[in-house]
N, C-alpha and C positions, 0 to 999 in steps of 0.2 A: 372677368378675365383675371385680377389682379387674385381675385380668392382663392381660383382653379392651380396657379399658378405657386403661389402660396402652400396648398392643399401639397400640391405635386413637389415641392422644396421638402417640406415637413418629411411625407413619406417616404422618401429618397433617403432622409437625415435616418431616417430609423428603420431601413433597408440596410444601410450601412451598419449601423448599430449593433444590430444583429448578425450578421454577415461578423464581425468581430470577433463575437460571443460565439458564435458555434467556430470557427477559426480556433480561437485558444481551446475549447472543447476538442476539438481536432488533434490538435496541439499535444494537450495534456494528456489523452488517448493513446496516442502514439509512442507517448515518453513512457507511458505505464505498461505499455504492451514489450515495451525494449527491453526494462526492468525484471519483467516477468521472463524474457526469452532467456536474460542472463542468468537468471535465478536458476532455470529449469539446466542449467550445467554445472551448477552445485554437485558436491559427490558425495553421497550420504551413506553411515555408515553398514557395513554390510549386517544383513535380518531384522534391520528399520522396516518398519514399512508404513508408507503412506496413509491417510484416514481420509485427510479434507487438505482442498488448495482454498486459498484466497489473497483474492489483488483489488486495491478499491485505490481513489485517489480524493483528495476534497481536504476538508476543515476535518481532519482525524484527531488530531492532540493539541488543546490550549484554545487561546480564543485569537482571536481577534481576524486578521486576514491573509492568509498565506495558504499555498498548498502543498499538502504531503502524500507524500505514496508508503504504499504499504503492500508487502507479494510476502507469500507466508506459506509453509506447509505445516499440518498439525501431523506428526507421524508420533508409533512406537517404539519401543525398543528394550533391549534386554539388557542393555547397556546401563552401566551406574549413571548418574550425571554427570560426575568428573571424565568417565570417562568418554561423555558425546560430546563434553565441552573441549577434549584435548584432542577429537575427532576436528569437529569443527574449526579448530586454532587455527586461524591463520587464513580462511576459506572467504574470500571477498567475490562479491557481484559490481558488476561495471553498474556506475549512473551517467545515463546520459546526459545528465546535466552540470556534472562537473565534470565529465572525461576522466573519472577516476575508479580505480577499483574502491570499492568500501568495503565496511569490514559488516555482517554479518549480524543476528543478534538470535538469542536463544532466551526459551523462556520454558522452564517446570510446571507441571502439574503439581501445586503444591495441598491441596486439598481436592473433594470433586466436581469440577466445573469450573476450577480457578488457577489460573495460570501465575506467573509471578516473572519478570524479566528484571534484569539488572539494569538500570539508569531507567527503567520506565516505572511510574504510578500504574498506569492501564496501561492495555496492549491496545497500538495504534491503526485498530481496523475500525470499521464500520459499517455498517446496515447490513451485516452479510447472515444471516440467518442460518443458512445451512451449516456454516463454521462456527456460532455461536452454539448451537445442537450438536454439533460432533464434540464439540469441546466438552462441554457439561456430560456428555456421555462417553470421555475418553479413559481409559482402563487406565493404571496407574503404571507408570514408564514410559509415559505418554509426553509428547513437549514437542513447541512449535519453532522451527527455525526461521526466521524473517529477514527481512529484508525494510530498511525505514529511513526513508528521506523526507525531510522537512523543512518546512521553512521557507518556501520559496517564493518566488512572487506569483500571484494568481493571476495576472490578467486581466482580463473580460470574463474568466471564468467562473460560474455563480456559485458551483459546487466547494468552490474553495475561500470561500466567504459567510 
């Protein structure tokens, strides 16, 4: 009786556990699908056009244990850089997680398949294959405007760890 009983503590302990881990999964889901809603009311500039979207969340830039989000469109344009950069000036997406507007980031094709952002080493996505392909295959006046939150606390959740 004492083992059954035992038995029945334990898996209850790691029902809970669990139940956690997909919660913060829930969680971090939801935060990433808000990001992306506000993103999608960005106003880009006019004979842009679209290639690829991508939104991923987890351990994207640096190591250790925190989670970042990442919402991104690769489009083109006929536009100089300076002047999508003075397009975009000023152009913020709401984070749910600080209730604030933030500001934006932009990054060049600066050779083919290679992008280059300002304040970033790499661009902060991940596993996303089909935008990896669009990119390495993007015409030249090409460039990605994103969206990058970092740092935050992970949770229960494994992805950002």
């Amino acid at each position: 009786m004492k083992r059954e009983r035992k038995f029945g503590i334990a898996v209850f302990v790691l029902i809970l556990c669990g139940l956690g881990s997909y919660e913060a999964y829930f969680k971090d889901d939801f935060t990433l699908s808000r990001v992306a809603k506000s993103f999608q009311e960005l106003r880009h500039p006019a004979g842009s056009r679209l290639i690829a979207r991508s939104k991923n969340l987890g351990l994207l830039l640096g190591n250790g244990n925190h989670c970042d989000y990442f919402v991104g469109e690769l489009r083109t344009s006929t536009l100089s850089q300076s002047e999508i950069e003075d397009f975009y000036e000023g152009e913020t997406v709401l984070n749910p997680l600080t209730k604030r507007h933030e500001h934006i980031f932009l990054a060049f094709r600066s050779s083919p398949g290679k992008f280059e952002a300002e304040r970033f080493d790499n661009l902060p996505y991940s596993d996303d294959a089909a935008f990896e392909n669009a990119m390495a295959q993007a015409p030249a006046g090409a460039y990605i405007v994103f969206f990058f939150a970092g740092g935050y606390g992970p949770g229960l959740d494994m992805r950002c760890s």
